[in-house]
MARVEX-813280 format. One record per residue (C-alpha): x, y, z; residue in three letters. Coordinates in steps of 0.001 Angstrom, whole numbers, padded with zeros to 6 digits, always signed. Example, Ala and Ser with C-alpha at 12.3 -4.5 7.8 and 13.67 -1.06 7.14 Angstrom:
<marlums>
+012300-004500+007800ALA+013670-001060+007140SER
</marlums>
This chain:
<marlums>
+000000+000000+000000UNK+001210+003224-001241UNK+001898+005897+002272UNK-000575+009326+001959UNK+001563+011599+002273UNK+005589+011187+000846UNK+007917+014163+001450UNK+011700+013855-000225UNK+014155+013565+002759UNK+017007+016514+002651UNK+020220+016021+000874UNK+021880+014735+003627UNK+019492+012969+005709UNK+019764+009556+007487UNK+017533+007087+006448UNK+015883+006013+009424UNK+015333+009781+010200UNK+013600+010413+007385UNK+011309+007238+007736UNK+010399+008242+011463UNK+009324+011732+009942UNK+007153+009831+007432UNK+005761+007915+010235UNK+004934+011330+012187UNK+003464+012789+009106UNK+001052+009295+008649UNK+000245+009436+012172UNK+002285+006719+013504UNK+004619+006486+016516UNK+005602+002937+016092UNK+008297+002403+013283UNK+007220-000892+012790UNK+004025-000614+012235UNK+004518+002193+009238UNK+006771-000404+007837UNK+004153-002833+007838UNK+001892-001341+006356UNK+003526+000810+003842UNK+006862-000765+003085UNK+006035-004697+002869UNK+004851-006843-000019UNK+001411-008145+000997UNK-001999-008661-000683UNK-005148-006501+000591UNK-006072-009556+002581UNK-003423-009896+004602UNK-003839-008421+008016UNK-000512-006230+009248UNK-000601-008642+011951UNK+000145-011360+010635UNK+003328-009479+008181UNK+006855-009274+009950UNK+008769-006628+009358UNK+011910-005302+011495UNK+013199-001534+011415UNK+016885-001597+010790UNK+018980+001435+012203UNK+020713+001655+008729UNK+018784+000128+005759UNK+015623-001454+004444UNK+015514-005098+003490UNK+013926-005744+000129UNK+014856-002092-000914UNK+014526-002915-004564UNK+011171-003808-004601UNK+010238-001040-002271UNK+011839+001479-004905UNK+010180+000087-007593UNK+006563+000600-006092UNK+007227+004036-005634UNK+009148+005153-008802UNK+006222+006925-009311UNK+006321+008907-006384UNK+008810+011749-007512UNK+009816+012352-004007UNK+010884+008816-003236UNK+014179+008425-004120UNK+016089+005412-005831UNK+017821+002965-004224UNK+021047+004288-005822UNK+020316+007227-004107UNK+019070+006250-000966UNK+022334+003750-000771UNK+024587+007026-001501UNK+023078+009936+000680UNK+020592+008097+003048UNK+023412+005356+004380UNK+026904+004972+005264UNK+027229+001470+002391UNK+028736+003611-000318UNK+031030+005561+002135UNK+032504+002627+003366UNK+032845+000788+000017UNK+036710+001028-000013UNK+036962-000673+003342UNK+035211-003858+001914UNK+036780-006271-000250UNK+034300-006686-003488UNK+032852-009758-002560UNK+031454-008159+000744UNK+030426-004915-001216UNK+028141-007557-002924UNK+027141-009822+000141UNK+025911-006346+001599UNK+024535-004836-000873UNK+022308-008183-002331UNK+021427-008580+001556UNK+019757-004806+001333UNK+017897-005352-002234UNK+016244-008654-001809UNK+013905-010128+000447UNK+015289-011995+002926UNK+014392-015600+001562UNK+016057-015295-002264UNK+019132-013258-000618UNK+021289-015997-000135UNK+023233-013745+002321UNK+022812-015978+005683UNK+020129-016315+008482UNK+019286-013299+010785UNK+020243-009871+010423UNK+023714-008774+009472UNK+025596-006418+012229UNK+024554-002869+011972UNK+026726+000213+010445UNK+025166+002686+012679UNK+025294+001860+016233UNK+023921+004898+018129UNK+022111+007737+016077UNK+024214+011146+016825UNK+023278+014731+016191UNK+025245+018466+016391UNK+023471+020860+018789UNK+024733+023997+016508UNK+023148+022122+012970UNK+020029+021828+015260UNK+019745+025065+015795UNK+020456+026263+012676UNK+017993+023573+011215UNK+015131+025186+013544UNK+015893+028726+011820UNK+016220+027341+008457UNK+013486+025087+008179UNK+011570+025022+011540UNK+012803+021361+012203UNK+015681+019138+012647UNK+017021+016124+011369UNK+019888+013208+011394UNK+022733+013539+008934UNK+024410+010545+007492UNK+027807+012224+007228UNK+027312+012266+011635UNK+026985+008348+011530UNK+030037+007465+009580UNK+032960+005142+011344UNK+035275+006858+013846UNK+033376+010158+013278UNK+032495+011563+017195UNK+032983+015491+016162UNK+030669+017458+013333UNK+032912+018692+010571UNK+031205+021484+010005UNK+030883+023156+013444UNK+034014+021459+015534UNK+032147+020702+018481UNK+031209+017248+019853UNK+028317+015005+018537UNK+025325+014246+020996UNK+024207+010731+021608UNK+020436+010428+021072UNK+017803+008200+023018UNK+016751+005033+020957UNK+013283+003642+021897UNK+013708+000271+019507UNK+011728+000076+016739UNK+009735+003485+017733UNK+010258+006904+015488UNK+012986+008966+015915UNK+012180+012910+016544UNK+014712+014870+017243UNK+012420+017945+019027UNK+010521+015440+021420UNK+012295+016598+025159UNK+014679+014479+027239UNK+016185+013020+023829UNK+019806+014103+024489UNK+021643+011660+026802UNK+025435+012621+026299UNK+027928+013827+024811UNK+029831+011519+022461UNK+033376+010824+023828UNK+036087+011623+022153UNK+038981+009317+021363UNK+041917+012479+020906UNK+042165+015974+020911UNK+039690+017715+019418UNK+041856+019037+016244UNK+042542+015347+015200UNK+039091+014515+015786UNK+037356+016956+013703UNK+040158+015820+010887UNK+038831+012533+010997UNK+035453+013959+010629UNK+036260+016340+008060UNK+037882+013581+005955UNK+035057+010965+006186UNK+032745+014063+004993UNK+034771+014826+002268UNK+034411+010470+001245UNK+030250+010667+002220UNK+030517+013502-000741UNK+032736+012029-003320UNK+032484+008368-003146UNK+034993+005728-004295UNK+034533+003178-006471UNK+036874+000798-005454UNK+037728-001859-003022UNK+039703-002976+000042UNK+042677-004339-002187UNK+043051-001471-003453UNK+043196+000523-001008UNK+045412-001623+001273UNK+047842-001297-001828UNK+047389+002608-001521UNK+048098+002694+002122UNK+051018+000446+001499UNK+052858+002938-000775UNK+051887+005910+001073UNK+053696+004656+003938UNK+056471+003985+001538UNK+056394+007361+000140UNK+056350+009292+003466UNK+059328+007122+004199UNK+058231+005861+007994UNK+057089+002403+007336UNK+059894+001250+009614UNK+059073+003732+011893UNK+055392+003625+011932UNK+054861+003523+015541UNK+056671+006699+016432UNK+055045+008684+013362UNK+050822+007584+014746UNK+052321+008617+017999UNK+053738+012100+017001UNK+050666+012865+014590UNK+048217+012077+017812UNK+046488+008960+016526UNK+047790+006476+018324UNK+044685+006253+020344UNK+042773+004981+017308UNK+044392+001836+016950UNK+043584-000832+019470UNK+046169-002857+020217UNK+049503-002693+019281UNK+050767-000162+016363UNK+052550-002355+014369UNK+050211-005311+014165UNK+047743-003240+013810UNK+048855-001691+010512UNK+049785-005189+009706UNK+046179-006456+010045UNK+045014-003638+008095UNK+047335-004227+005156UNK+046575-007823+004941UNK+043320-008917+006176UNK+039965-009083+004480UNK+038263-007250+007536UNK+038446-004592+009201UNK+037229-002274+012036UNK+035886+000515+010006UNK+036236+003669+012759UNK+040314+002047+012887UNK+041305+001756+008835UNK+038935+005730+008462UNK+041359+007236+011039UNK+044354+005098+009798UNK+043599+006316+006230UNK+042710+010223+007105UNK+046345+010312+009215UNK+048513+008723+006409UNK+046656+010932+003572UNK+045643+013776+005299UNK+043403+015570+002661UNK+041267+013688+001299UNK+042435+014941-002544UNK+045169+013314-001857UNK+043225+009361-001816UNK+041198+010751-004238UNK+044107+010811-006855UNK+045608+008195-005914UNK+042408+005838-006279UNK+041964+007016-009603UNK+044285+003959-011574UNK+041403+001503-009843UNK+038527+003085-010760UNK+036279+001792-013457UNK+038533-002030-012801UNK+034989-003492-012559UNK+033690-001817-015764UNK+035041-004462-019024UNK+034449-008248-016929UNK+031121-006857-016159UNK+030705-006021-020107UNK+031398-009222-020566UNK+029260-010977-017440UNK+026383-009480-019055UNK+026623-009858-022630UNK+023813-011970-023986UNK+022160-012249-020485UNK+020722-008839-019297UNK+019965-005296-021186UNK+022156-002333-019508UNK+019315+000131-018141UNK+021600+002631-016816UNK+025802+003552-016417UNK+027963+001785-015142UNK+028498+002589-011014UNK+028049+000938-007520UNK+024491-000032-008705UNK+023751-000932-012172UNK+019983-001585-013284UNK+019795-004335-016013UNK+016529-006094-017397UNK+016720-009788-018026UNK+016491-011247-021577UNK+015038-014027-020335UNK+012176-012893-018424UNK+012235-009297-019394UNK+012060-007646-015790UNK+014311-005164-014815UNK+016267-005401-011241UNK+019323-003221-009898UNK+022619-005440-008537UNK+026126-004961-007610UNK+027981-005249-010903UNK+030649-007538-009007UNK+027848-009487-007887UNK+027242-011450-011223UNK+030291-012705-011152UNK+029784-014309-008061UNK+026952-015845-009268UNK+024025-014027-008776UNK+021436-013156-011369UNK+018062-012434-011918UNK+016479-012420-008871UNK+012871-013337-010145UNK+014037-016005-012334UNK+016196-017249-009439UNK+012569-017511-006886UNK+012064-020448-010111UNK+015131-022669-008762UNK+015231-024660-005819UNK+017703-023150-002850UNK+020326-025992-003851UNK+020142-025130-007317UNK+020308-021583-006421UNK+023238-022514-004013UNK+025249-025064-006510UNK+024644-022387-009548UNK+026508-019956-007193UNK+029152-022647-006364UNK+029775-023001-010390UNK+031487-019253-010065UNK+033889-020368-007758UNK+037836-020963-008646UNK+037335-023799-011343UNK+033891-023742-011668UNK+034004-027361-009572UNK+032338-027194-006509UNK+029089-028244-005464UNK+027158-029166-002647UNK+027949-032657-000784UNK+024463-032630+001109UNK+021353-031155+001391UNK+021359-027646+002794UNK+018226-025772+004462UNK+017004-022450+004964UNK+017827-022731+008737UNK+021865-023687+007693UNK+022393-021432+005617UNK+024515-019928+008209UNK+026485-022660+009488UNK+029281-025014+008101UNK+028044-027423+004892UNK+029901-030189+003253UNK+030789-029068-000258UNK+032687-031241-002824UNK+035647-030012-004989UNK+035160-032257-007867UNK+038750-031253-009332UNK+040590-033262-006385UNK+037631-035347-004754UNK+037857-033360-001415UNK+034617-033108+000773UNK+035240-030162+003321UNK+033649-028472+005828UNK+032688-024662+005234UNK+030448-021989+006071UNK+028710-021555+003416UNK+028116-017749+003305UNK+032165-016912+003365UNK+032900-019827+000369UNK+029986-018090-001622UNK+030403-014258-001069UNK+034565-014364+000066UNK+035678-016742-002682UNK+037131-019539-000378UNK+038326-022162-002410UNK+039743-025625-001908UNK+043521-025604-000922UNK+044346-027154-003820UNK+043850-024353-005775UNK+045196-022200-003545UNK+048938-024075-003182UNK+051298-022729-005360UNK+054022-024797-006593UNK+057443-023176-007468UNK+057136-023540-011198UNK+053561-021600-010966UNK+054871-019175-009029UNK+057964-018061-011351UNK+055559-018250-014683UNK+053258-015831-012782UNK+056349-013703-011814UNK+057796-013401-015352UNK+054034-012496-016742UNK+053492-009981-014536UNK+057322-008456-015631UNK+060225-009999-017407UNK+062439-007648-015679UNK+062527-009566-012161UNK+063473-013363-011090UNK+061679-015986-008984UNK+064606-017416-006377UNK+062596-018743-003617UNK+058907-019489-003049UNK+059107-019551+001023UNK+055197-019730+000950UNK+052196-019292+003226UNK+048956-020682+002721UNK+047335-017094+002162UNK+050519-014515+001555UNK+052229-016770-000847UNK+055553-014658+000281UNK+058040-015203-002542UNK+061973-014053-003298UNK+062461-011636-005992UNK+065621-010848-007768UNK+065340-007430-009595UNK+067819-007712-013011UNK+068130-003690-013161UNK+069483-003598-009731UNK+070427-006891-008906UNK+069536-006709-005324UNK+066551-009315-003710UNK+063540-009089-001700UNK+060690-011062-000398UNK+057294-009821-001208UNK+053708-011265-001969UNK+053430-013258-004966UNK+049521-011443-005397UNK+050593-007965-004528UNK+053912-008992-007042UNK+051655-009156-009733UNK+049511-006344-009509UNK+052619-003638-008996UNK+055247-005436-010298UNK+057846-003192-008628UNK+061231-003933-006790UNK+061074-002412-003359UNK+064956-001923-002950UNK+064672+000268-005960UNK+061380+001856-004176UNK+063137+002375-000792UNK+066391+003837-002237UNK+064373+006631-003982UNK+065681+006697-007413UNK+064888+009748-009150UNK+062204+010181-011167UNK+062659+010183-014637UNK+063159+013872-016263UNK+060546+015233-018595UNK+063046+014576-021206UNK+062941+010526-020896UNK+058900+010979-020657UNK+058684+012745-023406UNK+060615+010146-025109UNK+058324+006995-023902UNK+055194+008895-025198UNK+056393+009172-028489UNK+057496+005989-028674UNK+054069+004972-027571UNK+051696+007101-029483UNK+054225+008714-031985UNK+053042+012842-032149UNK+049519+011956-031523UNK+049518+013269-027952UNK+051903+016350-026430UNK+052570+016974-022888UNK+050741+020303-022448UNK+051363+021549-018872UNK+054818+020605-016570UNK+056203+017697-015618UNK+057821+016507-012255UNK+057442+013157-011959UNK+055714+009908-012893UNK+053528+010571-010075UNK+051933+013871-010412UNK+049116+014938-012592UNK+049941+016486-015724UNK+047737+017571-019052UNK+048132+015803-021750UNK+046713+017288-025221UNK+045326+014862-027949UNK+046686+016425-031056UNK+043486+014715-033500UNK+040374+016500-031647UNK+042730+019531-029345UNK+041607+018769-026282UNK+043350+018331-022836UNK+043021+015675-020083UNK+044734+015218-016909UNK+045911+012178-015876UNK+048976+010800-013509UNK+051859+009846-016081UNK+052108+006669-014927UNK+048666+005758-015941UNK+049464+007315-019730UNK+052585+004450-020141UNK+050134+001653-018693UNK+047628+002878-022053UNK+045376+005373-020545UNK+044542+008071-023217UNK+042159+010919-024490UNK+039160+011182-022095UNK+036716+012586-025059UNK+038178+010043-027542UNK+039343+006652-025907UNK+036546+004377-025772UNK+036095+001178-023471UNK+036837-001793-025443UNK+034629-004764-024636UNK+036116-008532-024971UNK+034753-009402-028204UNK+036329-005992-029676UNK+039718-007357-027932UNK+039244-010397-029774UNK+038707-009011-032775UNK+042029-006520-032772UNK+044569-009109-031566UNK+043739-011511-034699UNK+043649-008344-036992UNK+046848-006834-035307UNK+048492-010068-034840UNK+047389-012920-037977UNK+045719-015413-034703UNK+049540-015555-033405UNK+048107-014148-030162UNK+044218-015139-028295UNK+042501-014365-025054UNK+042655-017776-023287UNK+040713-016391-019811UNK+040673-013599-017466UNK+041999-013536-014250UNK+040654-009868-011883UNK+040697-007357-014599UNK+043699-008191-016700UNK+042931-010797-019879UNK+045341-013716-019945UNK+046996-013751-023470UNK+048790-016896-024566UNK+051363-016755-028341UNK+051132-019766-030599UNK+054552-020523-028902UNK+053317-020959-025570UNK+054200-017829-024696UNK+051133-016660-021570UNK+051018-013114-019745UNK+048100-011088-018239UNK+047369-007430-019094UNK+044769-004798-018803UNK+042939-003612-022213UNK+044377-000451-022103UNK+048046-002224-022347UNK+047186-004266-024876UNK+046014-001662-027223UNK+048646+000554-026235UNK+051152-002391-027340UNK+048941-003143-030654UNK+048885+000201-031710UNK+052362+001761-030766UNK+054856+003034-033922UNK+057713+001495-032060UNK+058630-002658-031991UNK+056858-003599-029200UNK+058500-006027-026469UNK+054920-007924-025402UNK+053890-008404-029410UNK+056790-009417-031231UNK+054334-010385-034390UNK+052325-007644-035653UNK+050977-007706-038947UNK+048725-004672-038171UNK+047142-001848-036096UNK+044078-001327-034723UNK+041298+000523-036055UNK+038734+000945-033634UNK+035469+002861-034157UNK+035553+006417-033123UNK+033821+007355-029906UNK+029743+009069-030491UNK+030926+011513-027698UNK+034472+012360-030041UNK+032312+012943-033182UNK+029649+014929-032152UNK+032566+017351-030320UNK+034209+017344-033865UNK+031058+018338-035262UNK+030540+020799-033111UNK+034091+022463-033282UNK+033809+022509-037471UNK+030421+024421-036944UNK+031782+026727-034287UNK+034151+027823-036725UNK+032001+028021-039734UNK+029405+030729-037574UNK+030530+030831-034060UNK+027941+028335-032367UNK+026887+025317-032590UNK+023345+023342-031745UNK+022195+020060-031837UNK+020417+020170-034744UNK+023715+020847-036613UNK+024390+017646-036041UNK+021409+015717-036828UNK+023058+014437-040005UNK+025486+012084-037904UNK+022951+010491-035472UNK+019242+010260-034329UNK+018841+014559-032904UNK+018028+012700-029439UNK+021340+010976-029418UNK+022935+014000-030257UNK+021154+015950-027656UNK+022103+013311-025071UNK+026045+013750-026017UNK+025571+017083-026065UNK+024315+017031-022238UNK+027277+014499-022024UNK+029526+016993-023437UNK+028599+019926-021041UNK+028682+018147-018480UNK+032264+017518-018404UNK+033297+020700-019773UNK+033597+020289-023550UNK+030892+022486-024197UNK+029972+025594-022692UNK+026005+026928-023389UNK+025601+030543-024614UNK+022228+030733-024932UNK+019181+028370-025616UNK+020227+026156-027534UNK+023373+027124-028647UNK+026800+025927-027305UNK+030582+026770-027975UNK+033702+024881-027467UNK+034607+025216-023275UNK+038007+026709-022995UNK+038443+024037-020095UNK+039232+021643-022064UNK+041331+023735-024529UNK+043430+025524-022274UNK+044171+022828-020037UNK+042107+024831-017321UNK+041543+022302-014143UNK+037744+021129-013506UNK+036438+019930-010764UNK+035632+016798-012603UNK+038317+013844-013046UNK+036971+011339-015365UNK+038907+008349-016623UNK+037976+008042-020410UNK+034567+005937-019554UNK+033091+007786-017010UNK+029701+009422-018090UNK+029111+007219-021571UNK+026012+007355-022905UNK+024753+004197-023232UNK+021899+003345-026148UNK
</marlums>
């Protein structure tokens, strides 16, 4: 049953205090019995009574479906958006590995019984619901009430980053609404953990994360914090730097295992790894930049997770809404969920839980797993038998961390020596494998570096990702001088691209000017030699496309033999196997100079120009014919509505500039090399048809 009256909750609102005004505007003091009523999937004969429905401090259960029945609504807002301003899930999505992005996030959009997500609740993100006296009061003035503001609820945040002062702790009656004028509803004042300056830091950089979300996951991030140590210089003396900066108090036990745990494990206390990260990067432009090379990561296996299965509905992002070609309904899903397994949900209510459950199992390692007994509802929680058919072994598992945290079989998961040195010499011929010394989880291996000839023991997974010797990174060799950069574009791209702003090292953003359609884009150099290019002309290429170029490029010397994360394992007709990102391999394929991964290339690629490039083009030739430009100019190239969707593409990230209605002019942004405030990889924003 659709609620009387709907009001849109403010920008930054909490969820659950915007659903305890919506119970005090439909005249109901109990939480649970809105919910029941208004928020649950029942039939007109159904008595409340008899529906169960529990009030969660930080999300709705089922939230798909609930969004769905009021799409209509204009004030109700989408899950996508209720998952980004109303809770702390997209805040926190760089302190969760992928796999537990998706367990959350598929535990939030489905009803509890086709969740496949465990019994019983999951632990809450909000444990007490906080509030600033001064945004009270300035609330009152402004709009004659109050209300709770997700950016207050985040982990380790005790201090409002607006107004510096300490966060009140608020009386919870369970499952009863939540107003923030009723008297007596202050109990204390949150305790702080430090001073007060380090405090509000923490605060102020968690805001600044609630505001511009990344896209990206716990890996990644541990692999960030790893090198910031390393660039600060004081991972040897990591102790003594917390200390000095005032944040020891935020880690609980000792320093140094601490930052171990946090650097290696799967999970972590969230208020520990947000202070951890605000003291190491301080601003919070400074993650933001340095997050940038594993954004979009997700975007080309999903391409190809979906292809032939389920219609894109919307971008690419955290959320992605899809309709099924199967059944032709349309459902929202973590893009990393699918492949883990997960699918449609309402063709999924069609299987049986253990086909559900072995069709999940399929996804993991070798695709040979499946269930050794029958599992029910009330196990799903607890340790099941599940058989590895590869080896024959029966173990003993819980269920929930084989399907959502990828445990496999140990089989899989030993590394012999002669695995380990073929994956060290595809992730770089430049290093040597002289020791695997193990570990059933590190893999810790011994590296000999041929540049430098020194050794050093480092994971074999981490290896591969950065392949990078850490003598060279501890001694601090210069960076290269703009002259040798210079040099390594051309020999990559040839004049096609010009450094257009200064350089100081491989690090730091520069602008870098696509000769073909004039415009700039700013990128970190490092990302430009691993293939990144133009952001108005570089398209995504999908597998098939990949396909396509290497037996073009290559006469079927080289194929895609499998993926493996988000790099494509290539294997030569000699036997010859390495894994590399898209970007690479183009970059490789395409480059004027002999090219050490291809050795036979018969051709270069040629592929299709970006909609987004040629409508700009279009638009720059009429700007110079007559000094503006509209759609209809280019009607001749696409459909007008196509055009008029690139065009709102096009202004939006500062290639075009409106004068007036309906005409446009090239933005000098883009020309001059002027910083925006958007950073878009070369993806970001695509209009999809």
């Amino acid at each position: 049953m659709i609620m009387p009256v709907c009001m849109r909750p403010m920008p930054d609102e909490l969820l659950y205090g915007w659903l305890s005004r919506l119970s005090l505007e439909n005249r109901y003091s109990s939480l649970t019995e809105f919910g029941k009523r208004f928020l649950t999937e029942r039939t007109a004969l159904q008595p409340p009574e008899r529906i169960s429905w529990y009030p969660r401090v930080d999300f709705i259960r089922d939230l798909d479906r609930v969004c769905e029945e009021y799409k209509e609504i204009g004030c109700f807002p989408t899950a996508d958006e209720m998952l980004r301003k109303m809770t702390p899930l997209y805040t926190v999505f760089p302190f969760l590995t992928y796999g537990n992005q998706s367990w959350w996030t598929q535990f939030i959009l489905r009803e509890p019984g086709t969740a496949l997500t465990g019994t019983g609740n999951r632990g809450n993100m909000i444990s007490e619901f906080l509030s600033c006296p001064e945004c009270r009061r300035q609330d009152h003035e402004k709009y004659g009430f109050s209300y709770l503001r997700t950016w207050h609820h985040l982990p380790g945040v005790r201090v409002c980053a607006v107004h510096k002062v300490p966060l009140q702790i608020l009386e919870y009656k369970k499952q009863k609404v939540l107003d923030l004028d009723e008297d007596g509803i202050i109990l204390s004042e949150k305790e702080l953990v430090g001073d007060l300056e380090t405090e509000w830091g923490i605060s102020s950089f968690a805001k600044k994360l609630y505001e511009k979300p990344l896209f990206f996951d716990l890996r990644g991030l541990q692999a960030l914090l790893s090198e910031r140590m390393e660039e600060l210089d004081i991972r040897k003396k990591i102790a003594e730097a917390v200390k000095s900066a005032g944040f020891l108090p935020y880690l609980n036990a000792e320093c140094e295992k601490r930052v171990q745990k946090m650097l290696m494990e799967p999970r972590n206390g969230m208020d520990e790894i947000m202070a951890f990260s605000a003291f190491l990067f301080g601003e919070y432009s400074v993650l933001e930049e340095k997050a940038q090379r594993f954004l979009g990561e997700l975007e080309e296996p999903f391409a190809d997770v979906i292809h032939g299965r389920f219609q894109l509905l919307s971008g690419f992002g955290r959320l992605v809404h899809l309709k099924c070609v199967t059944c032709g309904k349309g459902f929202h899903i973590h893009p990393y969920s699918l492949g883990l397994g997960c699918g449609c949900p309402f063709c999924e209510t069609r299987m049986s839980l253990q086909q559900r459950i072995n069709r999940r199992l399929s996804f993991l390692g070798d695709g040979n797993y499946e269930l050794a007994e029958d599992v029910n509802e009330e196990a799903m929680g607890e340790r099941v038998s599940i058989l590895h058919k590869t080896c024959g072994n029966v173990r003993k598992t819980r269920l929930m961390e084989t399907l959502w945290m990828q445990k496999k079989c140990d089989c899989e998961t030993k590394v012999s020596f002669s695995d380990a040195a073929e994956r060290v010499r595809a992730a770089s011929t430049d290093f040597t494998l002289i020791r695997y010394i193990g570990g059933k989880k590190d893999h810790i291996v011994r590296l000999k570096h041929k540049v430098c000839g020194q050794t050093f023991d480092w994971e074999l997974g981490r290896f591969q990702k950065r392949p990078t010797c850490m003598v060279c990174e501890r001694r601090r060799a210069p960076r290269e001088s703009v002259e040798d950069f210079i040099k390594r574009m051309s020999d990559l791209v040839g004049d096609e691209y010009e450094l257009a702003s200064g350089f100081t090292d491989l690090r730091s953003r520069i602008l870098v000017r696509h000769r073909a359609c004039g415009t700039v884009t700013e990128m970190i150099p490092n990302d430009f030699l691993r293939g990144r290019r133009c952001n108005l002309c570089h398209k995504v290429i999908r597998r098939a496309e990949l396909e396509a170029e290497l037996e073009s490029c290559t006469g079927g010397y080289y194929r895609i033999t499998g993926m493996k994360n988000v790099r494509y394992a290539i294997e030569g007709e000699n036997g010859e196997r390495f894994f590399r990102d898209p970007g690479y391999i183009m970059q490789e394929l395409s480059r004027p100079t002999e090219s050490k991964l291809f050795t036979h290339r018969v051709a270069k690629p040629k592929p299709a120009p970006r909609k987004e490039a040629l409508i700009y083009l279009s638009a720059k030739e009429i700007c110079r014919q007559k000094g503006f430009w509209s759609p209809r100019d280019s009607a001749d190239i696409l459909l007008l509505k196509q055009v008029q969707d690139l065009m709102r593409w096009l202004v939006r990230n500062s290639y075009l500039e409106r004068i007036g209605y309906g005409k446009y002019v090239l933005s000098e942004k883009k020309l001059s090399g002027e910083h925006s405030d958007e950073n878009q990889t070369a993806d970001d924003g695509t209009v999809q048809e």
